[in-house]
N, C-alpha and C positions, 0 to 999 in steps of 0.2 A: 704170700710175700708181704712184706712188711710196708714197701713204696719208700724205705730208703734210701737216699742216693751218696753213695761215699765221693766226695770230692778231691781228687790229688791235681798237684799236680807236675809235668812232665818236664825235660831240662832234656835240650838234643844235644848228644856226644859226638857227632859223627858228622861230616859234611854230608848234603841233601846225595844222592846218585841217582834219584829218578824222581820224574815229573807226576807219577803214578806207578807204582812199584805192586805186582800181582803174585801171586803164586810161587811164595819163597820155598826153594829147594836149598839142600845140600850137597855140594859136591863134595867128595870125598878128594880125589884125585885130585883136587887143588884146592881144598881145605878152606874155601869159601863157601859163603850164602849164595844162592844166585837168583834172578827173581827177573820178570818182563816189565821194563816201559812201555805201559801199554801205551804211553800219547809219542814215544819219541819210535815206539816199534823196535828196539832193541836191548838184548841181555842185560841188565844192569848190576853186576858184580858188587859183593861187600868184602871188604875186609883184605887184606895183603895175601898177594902170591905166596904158594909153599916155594920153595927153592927145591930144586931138584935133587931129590934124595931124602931129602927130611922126612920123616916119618910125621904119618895124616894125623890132624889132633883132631881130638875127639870132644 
């Protein structure tokens, strides 16, 4: 290794949804990210509801 360090940096798009966000899954079914507050202890969803019917994006 060379001991590089590339420096960027980072710009937030999205309002915060957890205090501590773990173990990002995808639900298909509702075409969300979904992921644990691990400090609030609860699901922390990203991103808009599919409407019922819409076909799951990919």
């Amino acid at each position: 290794m060379s001991g590089t360090i590339a420096e960027i940096e980072a710009e937030q798009v999205t309002p915060a949804v957890a205090e501590h966000g773990e173990g990002p899954v995808w639900d298909a079914r509702s075409g969300r990210q979904l992921s644990v507050d691990m400090h609030r202890g609860r699901p922390a969803p990203r991103g808009p509801r599919r409407q019922p019917g819409a076909p799951a994006r990919r």
